[in-house]
MIKE-739322 format. One record per residue (C-alpha): residue number from 1; x, y, z. Coordinates in nm, 4 decimals, padded with zeros to 6 digits. Each point is the difference from the previous one (the first is absolute). Layout:
BEGIN
<torse n="NUM" px="X" py="Y" pz="Z"/>
...
***
This chain:
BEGIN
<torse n="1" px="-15.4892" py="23.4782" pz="-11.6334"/>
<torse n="2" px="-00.3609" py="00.1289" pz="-00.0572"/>
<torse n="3" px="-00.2750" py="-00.1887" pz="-00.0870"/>
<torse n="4" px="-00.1771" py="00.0452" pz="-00.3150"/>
<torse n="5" px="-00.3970" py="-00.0355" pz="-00.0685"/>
<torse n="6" px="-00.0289" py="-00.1451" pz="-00.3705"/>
<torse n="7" px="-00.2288" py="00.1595" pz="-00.2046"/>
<torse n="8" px="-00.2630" py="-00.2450" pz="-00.1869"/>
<torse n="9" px="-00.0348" py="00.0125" pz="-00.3584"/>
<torse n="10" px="-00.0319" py="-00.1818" pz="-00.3768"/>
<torse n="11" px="00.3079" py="-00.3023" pz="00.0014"/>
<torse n="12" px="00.0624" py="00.1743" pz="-00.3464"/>
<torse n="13" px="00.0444" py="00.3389" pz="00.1598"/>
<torse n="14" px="00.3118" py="-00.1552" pz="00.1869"/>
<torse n="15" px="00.3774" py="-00.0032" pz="-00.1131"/>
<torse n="16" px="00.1186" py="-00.3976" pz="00.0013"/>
<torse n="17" px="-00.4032" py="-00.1487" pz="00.0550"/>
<torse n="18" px="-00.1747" py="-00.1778" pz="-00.1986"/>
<torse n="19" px="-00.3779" py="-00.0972" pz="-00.0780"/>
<torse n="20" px="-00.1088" py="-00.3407" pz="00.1593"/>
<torse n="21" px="00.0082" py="-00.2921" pz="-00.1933"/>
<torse n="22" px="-00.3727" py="-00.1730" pz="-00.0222"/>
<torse n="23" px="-00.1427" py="-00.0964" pz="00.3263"/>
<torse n="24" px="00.0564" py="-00.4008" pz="00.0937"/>
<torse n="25" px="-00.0136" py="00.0506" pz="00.3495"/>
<torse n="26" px="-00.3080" py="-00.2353" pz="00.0892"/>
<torse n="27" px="-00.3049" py="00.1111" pz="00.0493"/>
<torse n="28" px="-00.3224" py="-00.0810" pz="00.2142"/>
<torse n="29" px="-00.2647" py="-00.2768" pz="-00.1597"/>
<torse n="30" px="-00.2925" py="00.2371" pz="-00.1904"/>
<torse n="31" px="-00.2558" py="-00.3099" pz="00.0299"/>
<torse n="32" px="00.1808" py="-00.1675" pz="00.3389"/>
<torse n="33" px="00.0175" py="00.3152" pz="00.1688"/>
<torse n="34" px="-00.0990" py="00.3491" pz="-00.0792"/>
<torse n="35" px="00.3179" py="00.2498" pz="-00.0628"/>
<torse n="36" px="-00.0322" py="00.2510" pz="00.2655"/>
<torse n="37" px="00.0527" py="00.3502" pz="-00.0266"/>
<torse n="38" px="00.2113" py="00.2435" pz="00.1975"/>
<torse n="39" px="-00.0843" py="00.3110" pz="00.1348"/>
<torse n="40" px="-00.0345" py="00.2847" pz="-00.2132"/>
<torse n="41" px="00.2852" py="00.1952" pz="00.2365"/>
<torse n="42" px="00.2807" py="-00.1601" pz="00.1437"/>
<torse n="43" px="-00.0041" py="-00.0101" pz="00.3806"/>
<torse n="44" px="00.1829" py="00.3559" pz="00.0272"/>
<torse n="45" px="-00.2800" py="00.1312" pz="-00.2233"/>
<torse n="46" px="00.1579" py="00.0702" pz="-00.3190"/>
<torse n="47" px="-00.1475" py="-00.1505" pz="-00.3308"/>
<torse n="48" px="00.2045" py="-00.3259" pz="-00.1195"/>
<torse n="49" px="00.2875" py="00.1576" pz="-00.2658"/>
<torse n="50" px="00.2211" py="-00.2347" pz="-00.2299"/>
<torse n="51" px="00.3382" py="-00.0855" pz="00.1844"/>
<torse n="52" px="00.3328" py="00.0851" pz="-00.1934"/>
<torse n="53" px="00.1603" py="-00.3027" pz="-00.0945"/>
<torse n="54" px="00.3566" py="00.0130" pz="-00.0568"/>
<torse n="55" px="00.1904" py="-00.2879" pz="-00.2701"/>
<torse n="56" px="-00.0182" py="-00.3488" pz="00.0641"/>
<torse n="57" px="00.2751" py="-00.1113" pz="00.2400"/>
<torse n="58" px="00.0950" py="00.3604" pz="00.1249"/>
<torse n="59" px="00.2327" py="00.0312" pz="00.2881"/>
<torse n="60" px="-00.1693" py="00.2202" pz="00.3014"/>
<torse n="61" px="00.2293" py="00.2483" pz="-00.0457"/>
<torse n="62" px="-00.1116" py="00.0035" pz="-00.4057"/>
<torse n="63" px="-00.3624" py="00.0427" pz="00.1320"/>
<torse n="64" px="00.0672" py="00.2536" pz="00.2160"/>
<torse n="65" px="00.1859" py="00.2085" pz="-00.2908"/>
<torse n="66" px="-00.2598" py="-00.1069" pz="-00.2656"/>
<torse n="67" px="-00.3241" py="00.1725" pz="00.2770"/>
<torse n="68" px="-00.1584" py="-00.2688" pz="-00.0325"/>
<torse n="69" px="-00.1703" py="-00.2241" pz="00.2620"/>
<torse n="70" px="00.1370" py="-00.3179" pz="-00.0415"/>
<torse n="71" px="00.1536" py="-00.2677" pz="-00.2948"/>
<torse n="72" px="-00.0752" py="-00.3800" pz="-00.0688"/>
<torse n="73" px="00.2653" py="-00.1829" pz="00.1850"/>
<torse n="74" px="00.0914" py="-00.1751" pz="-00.2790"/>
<torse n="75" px="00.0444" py="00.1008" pz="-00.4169"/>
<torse n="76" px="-00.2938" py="-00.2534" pz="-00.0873"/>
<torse n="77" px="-00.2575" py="00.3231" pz="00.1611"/>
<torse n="78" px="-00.2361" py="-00.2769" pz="00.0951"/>
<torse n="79" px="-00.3047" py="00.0914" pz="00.2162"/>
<torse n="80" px="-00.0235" py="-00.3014" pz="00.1348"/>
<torse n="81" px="00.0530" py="00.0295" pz="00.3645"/>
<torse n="82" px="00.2684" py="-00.3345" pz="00.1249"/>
<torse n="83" px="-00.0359" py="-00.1619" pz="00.3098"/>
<torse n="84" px="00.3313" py="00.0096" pz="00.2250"/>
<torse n="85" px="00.0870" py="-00.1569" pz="00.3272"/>
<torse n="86" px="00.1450" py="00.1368" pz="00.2883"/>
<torse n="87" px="-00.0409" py="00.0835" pz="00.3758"/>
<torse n="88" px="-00.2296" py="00.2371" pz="00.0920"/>
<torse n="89" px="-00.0701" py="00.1591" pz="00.3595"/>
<torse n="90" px="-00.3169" py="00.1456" pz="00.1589"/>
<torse n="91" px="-00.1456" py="00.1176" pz="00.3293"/>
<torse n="92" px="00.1134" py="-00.1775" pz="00.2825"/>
<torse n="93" px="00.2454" py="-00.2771" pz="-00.1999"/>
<torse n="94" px="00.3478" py="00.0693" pz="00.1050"/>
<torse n="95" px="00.1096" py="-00.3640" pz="-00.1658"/>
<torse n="96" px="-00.1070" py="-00.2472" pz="-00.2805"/>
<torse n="97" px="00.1069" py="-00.2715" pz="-00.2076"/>
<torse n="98" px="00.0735" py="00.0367" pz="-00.3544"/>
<torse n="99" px="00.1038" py="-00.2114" pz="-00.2623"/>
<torse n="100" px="00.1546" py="00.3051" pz="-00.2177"/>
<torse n="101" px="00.3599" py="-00.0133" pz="00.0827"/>
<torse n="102" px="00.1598" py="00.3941" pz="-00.0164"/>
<torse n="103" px="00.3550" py="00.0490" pz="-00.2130"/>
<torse n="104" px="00.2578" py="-00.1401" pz="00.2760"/>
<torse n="105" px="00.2904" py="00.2306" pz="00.0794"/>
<torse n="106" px="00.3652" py="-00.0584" pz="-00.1495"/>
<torse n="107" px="00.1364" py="-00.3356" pz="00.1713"/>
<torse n="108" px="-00.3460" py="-00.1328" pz="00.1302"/>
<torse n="109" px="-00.1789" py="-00.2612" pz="-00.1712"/>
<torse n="110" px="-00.4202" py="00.0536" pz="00.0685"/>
<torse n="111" px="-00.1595" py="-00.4147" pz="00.0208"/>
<torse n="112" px="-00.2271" py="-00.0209" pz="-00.2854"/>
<torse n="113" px="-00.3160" py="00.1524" pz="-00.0174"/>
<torse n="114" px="-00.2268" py="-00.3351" pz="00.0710"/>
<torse n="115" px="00.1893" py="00.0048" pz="00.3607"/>
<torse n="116" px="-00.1633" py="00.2982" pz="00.0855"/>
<torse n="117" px="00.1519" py="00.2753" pz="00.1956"/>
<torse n="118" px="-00.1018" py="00.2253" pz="00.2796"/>
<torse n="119" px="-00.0811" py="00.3421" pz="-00.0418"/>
<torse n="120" px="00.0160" py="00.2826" pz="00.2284"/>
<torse n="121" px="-00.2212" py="00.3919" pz="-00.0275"/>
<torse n="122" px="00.0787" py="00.2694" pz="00.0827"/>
<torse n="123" px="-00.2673" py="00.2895" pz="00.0242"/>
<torse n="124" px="-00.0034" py="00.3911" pz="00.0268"/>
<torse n="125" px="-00.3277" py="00.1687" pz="-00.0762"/>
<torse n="126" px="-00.3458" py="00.0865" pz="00.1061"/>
<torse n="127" px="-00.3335" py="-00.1354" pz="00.0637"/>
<torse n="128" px="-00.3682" py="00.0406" pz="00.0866"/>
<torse n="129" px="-00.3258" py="-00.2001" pz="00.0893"/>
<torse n="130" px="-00.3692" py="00.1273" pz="-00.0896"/>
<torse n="131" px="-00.2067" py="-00.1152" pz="-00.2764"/>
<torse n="132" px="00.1193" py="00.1347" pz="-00.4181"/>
<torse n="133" px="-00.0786" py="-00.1019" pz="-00.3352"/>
<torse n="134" px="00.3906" py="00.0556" pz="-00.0434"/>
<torse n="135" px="00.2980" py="00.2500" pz="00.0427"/>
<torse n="136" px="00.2255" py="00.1842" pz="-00.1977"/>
<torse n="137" px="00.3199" py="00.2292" pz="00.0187"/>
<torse n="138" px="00.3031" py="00.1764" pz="-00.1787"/>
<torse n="139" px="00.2844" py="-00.2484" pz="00.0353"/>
<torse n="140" px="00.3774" py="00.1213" pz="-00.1265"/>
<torse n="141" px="00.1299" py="-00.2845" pz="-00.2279"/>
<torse n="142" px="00.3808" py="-00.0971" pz="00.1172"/>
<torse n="143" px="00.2480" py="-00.1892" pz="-00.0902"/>
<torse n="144" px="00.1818" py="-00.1418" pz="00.2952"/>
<torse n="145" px="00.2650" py="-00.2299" pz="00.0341"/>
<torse n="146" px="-00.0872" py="-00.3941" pz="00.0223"/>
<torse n="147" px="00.2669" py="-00.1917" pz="00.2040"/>
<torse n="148" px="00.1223" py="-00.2598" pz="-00.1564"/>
<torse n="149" px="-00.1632" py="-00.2901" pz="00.1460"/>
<torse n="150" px="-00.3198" py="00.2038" pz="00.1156"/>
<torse n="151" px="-00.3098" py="-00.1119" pz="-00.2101"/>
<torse n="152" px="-00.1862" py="00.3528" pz="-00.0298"/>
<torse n="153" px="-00.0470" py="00.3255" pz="00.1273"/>
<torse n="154" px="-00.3519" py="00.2287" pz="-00.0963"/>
<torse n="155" px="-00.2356" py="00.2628" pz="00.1336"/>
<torse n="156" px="-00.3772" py="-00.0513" pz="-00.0371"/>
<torse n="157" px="-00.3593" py="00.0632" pz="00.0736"/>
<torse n="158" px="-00.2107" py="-00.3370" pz="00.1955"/>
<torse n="159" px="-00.3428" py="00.0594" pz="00.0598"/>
<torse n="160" px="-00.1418" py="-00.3150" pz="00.2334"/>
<torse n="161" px="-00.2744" py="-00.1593" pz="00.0712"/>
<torse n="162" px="-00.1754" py="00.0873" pz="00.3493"/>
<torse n="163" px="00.0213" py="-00.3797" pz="00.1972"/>
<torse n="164" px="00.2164" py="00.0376" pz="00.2555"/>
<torse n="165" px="00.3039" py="-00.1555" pz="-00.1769"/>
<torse n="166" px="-00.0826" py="00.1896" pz="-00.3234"/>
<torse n="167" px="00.0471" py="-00.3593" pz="-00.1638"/>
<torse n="168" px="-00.0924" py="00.1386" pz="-00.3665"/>
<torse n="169" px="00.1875" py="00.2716" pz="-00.1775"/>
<torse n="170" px="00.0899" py="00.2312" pz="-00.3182"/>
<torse n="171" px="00.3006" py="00.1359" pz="-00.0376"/>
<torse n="172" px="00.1153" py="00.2992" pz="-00.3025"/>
<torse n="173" px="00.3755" py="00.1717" pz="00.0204"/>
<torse n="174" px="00.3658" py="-00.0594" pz="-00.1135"/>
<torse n="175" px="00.2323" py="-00.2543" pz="00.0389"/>
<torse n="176" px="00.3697" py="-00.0340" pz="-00.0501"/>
<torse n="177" px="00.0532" py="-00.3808" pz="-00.0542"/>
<torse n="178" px="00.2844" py="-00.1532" pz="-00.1836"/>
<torse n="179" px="-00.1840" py="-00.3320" pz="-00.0029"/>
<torse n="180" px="-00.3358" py="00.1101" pz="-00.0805"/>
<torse n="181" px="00.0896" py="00.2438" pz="-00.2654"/>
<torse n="182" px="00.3411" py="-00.0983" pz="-00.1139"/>
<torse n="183" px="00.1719" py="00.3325" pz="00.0790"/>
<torse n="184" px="00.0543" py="00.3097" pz="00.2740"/>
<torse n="185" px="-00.2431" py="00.2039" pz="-00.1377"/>
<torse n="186" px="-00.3561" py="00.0978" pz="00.1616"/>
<torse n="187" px="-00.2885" py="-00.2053" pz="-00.1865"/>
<torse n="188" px="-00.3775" py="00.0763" pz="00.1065"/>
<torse n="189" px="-00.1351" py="-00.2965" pz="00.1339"/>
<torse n="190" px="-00.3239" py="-00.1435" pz="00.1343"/>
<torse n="191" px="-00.0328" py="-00.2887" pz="00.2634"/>
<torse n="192" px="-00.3271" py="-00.1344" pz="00.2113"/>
<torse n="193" px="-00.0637" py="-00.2250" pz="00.3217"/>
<torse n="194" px="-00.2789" py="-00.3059" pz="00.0359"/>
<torse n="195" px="-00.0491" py="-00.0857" pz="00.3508"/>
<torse n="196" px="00.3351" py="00.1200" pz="00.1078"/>
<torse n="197" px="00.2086" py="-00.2074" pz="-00.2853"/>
<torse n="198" px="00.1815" py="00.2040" pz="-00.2510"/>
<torse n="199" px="-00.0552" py="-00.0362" pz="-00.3609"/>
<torse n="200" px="00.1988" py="00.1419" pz="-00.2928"/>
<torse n="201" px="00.1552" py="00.3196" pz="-00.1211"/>
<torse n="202" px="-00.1827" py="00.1825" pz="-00.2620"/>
<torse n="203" px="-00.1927" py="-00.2978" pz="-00.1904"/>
<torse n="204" px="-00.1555" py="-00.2148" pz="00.2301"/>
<torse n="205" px="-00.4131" py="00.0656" pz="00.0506"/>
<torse n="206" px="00.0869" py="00.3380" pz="-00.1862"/>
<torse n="207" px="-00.1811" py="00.1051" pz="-00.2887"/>
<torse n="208" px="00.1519" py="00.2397" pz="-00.2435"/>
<torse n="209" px="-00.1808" py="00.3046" pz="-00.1145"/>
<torse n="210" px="00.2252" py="00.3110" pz="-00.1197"/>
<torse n="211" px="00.1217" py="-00.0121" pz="-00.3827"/>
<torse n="212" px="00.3127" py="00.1280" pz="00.1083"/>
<torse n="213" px="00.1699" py="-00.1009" pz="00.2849"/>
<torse n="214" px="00.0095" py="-00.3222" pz="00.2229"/>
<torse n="215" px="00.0933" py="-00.1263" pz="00.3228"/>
<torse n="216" px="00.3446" py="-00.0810" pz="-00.0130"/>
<torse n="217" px="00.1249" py="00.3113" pz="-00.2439"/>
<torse n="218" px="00.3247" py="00.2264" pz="00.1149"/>
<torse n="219" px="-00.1060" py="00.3063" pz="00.1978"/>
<torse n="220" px="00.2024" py="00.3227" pz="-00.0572"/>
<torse n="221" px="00.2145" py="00.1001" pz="00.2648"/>
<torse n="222" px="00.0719" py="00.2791" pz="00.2473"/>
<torse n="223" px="-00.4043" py="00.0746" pz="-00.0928"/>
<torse n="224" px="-00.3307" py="00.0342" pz="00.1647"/>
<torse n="225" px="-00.2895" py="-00.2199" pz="-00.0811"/>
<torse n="226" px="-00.3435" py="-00.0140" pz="00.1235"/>
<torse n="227" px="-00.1101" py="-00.3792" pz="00.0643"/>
<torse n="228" px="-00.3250" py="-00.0892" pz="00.1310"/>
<torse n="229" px="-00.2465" py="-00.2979" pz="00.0874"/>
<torse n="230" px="-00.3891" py="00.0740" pz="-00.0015"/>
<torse n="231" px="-00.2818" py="-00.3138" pz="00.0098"/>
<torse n="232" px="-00.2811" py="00.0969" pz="-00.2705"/>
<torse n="233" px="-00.2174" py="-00.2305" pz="-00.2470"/>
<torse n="234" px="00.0990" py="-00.3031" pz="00.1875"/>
<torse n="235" px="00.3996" py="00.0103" pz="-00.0025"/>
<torse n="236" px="00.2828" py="00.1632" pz="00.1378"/>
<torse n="237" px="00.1395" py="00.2618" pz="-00.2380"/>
<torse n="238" px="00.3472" py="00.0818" pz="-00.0079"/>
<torse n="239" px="00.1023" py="00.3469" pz="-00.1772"/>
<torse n="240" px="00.3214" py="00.1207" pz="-00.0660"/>
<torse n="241" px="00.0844" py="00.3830" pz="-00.0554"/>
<torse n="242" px="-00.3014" py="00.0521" pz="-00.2331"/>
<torse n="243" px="-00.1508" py="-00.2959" pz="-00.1083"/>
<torse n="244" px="-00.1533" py="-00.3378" pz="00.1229"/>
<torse n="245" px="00.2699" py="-00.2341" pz="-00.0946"/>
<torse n="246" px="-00.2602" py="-00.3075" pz="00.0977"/>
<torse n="247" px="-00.1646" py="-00.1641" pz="00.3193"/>
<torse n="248" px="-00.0647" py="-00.3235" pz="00.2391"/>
<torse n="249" px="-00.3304" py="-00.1159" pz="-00.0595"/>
<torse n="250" px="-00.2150" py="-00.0690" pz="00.3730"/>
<torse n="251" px="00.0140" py="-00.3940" pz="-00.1234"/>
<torse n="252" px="00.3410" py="-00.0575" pz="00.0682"/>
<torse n="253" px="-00.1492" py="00.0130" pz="00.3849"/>
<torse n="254" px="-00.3651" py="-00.1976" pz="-00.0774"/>
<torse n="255" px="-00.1068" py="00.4269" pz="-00.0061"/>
<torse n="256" px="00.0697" py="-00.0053" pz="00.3774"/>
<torse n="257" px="00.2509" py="00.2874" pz="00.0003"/>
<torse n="258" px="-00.1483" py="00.3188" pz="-00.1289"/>
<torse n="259" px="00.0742" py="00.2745" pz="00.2840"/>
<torse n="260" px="00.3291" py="00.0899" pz="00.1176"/>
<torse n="261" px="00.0461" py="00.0118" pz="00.3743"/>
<torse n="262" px="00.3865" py="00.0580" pz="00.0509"/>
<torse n="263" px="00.2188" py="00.2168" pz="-00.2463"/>
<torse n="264" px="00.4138" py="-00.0385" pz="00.0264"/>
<torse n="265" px="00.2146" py="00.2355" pz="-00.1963"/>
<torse n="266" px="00.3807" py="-00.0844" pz="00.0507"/>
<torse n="267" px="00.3034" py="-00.1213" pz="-00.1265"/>
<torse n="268" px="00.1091" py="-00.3480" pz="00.0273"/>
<torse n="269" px="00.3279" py="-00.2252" pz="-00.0221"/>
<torse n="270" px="00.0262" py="-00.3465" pz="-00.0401"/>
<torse n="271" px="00.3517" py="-00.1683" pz="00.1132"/>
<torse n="272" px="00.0736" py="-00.3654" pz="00.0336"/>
<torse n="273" px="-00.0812" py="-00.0752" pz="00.3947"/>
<torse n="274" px="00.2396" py="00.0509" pz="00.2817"/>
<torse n="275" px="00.2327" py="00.2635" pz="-00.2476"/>
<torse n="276" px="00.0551" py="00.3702" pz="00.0217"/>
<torse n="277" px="-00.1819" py="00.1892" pz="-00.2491"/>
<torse n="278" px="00.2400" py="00.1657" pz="-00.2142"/>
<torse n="279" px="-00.2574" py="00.1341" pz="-00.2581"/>
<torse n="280" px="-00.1050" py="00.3725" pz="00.0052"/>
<torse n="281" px="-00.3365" py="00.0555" pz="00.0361"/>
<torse n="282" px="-00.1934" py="00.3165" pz="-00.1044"/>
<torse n="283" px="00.2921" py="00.1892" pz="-00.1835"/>
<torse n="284" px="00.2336" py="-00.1022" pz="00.2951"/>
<torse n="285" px="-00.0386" py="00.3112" pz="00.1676"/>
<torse n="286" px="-00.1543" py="00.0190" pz="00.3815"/>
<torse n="287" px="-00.2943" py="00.2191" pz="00.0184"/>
<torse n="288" px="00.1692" py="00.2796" pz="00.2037"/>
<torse n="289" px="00.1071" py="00.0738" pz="-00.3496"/>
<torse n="290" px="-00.2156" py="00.2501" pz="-00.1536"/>
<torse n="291" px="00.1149" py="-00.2191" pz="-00.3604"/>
<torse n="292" px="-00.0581" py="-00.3531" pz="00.1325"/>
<torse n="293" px="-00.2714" py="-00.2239" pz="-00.1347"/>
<torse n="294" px="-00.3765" py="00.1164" pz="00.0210"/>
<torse n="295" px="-00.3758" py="-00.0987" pz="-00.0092"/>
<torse n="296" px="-00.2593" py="00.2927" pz="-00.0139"/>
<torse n="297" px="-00.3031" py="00.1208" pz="-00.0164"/>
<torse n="298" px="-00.1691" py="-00.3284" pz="00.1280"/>
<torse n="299" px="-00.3460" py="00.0065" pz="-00.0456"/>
<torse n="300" px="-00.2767" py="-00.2480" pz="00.0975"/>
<torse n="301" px="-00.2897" py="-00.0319" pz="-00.2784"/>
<torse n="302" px="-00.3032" py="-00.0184" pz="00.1481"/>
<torse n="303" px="00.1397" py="-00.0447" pz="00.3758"/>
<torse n="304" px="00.0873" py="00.1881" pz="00.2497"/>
<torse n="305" px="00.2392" py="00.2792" pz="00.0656"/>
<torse n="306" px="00.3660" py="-00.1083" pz="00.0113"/>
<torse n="307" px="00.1288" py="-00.0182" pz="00.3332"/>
<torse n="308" px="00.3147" py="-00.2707" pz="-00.0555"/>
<torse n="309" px="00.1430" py="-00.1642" pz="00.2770"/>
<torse n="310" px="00.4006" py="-00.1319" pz="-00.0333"/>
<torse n="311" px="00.0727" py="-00.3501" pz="-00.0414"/>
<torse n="312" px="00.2215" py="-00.1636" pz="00.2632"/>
<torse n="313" px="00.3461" py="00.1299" pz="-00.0960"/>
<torse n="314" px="00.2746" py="-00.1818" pz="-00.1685"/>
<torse n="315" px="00.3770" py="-00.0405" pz="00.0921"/>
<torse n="316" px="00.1398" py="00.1105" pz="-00.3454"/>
<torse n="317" px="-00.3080" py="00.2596" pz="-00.1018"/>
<torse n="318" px="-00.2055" py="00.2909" pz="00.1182"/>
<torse n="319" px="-00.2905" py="00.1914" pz="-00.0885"/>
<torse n="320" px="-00.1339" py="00.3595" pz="00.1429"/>
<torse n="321" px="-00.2400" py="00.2830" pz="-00.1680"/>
<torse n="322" px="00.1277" py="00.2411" pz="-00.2094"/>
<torse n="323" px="-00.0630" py="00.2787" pz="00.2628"/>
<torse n="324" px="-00.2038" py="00.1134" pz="00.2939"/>
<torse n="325" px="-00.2909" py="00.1269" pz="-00.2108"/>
<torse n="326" px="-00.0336" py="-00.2983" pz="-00.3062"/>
<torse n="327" px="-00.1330" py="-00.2767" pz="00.1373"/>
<torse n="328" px="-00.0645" py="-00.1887" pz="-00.3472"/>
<torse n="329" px="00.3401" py="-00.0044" pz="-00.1189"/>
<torse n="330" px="00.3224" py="-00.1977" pz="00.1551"/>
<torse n="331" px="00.3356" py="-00.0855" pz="-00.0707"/>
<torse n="332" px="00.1478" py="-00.3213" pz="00.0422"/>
<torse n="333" px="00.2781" py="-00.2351" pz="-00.0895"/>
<torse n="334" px="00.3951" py="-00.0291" pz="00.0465"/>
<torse n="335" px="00.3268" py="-00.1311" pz="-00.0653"/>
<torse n="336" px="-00.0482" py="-00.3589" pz="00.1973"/>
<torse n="337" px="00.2230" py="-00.1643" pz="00.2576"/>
<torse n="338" px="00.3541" py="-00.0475" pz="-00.2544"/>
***
């Protein structure tokens, strides 16, 4: 199966889109706090172009057909970004507590959610010290198979702050999360760290900023997306494909995070602690697979030159470069431990 770059263009040039309903996403306080302003090129270079947007509530498979670059998760079209709850890894945490209790499998009854449950990572991926004002890179948008029982699995670019426990964070990819999103389909989601303690998916400190598309929207799948993170006008920017879709403004850390000092790009899956993971991750295919999952073309903006390191190997997952003479593009992922 080959993987297609989508073409950027009008929503009303597209089969099955349609043109955004008004913006209510909200937007930053004009007398509180000046609206920034993104940079006039996205952090590959190119000039910011209108996404496709495909018909409220479109499947991925719909979005995919439709060439367009994503689809409001549900048929209201809102662009008001929701806050969801859920486990989410990062460098170094291998377990956590969360109160988000995952689908349990036939015959198993989960406690309920207040009890809290244990929740194991698993990692396969990439990563890289030395001062950025972000990262980006080409990431293939999957659809992998979520275990029943298993609360997510996701790829995604982290770009870290420089202390030596990179407590602060923001995070851009896609996510395949039946309790986040309410289905198997990839969404596009946003996440950031305070002093090592997770926040929210796609809502929480985020401010939304595109006029058509939001954290949170389906992704088409079997694609290739650019996503990217860049610090400029005193926030984090997050872009998707070829716009800014919106950004973390340097308050949510007191304006004590505003360099990037560590940059992750991996896949990730989340299963309750002490189980097998049973979820695919990537497109369930190990990378010795010239088809399995991929990220490419990582770039640091404004940084230095990408020399990625692996990150301690999983049980259940692998990563390895694409070949002997790329060293910006790797393959990851696979079927899990069932």
């Amino acid at each position: 199966m080959g993987v297609v770059w989508t073409l950027n263009a009008d929503a009303a040039e597209t089969s099955g889109a349609e043109t955004p309903a008004a913006v209510a996403a909200p937007v930053a306080d004009a007398v509180a706090e000046p609206v920034p302003v993104p940079p006039s090129l996205l952090p590959w270079g190119a000039k910011p172009r209108k996404l496709k947007r495909a018909k409220a509530g479109a499947s991925s498979k719909t979005v995919a057909a439709a060439g367009a670059d994503a689809a409001p998760a549900d048929t209201s079209g809102s662009l008001v970004p929701e806050p969801e709850y859920g486990p989410k890894g990062r460098d170094g945490l291998k377990s956590a507590r969360t109160g988000a209790v995952p689908p349990a499998p036939p015959g198993v009854t989960r406690a309920a959610a207040a009890a809290e449950v244990e929740v194991d990572f698993h990692y396969a991926g990439y990563k890289q010290g030395g001062e950025t004002d972000g990262s980006w890179a080409n990431l293939t948008i999957e659809q992998p198979t979520l275990a029943d029982g298993d609360f997510h699995t996701l790829a995604e670019i982290a770009v870290q702050s420089p202390d030596e426990k990179h407590l602060q964070a923001v995070e851009v990819g896609w996510n395949v999360d039946r309790s986040v999103n309410g289905d198997t389909d990839p969404h596009l989601f946003v996440f950031y760290w305070k002093d090592g303690v997770p926040q929210c998916y796609n809502a929480c400190g985020f401010t939304q900023y595109s006029k058509t598309v939001k954290p949170g929207d389906t992704l088409p799948v079997n694609t290739q997306k650019r996503f990217g993170i860049q610090h400029a006008s005193g926030v984090w920017w997050i872009a998707y494909n070829s716009e800014w879709i919106g950004y973390f403004p340097d308050s949510n850390w007191a304006g004590k995070y505003t360099k990037g000092g560590y940059v992750q790009w991996f896949g990730e899956v989340a299963t309750v602690k002490g189980e097998v993971p049973c979820s695919q991750m990537g497109n369930g295919k190990l990378p010795d697979n010239g088809l399995a999952a991929r990220i490419g073309s990582v770039s640091m903006t404004n940084g230095p030159v990408v020399k990625m390191e692996e990150q301690l190997p999983d049980k259940y997952y692998e990563m390895a470069m694409a070949d002997s003479v790329t060293t910006t593009t790797f393959r990851y992922g696979g079927p899990g431990g069932c």
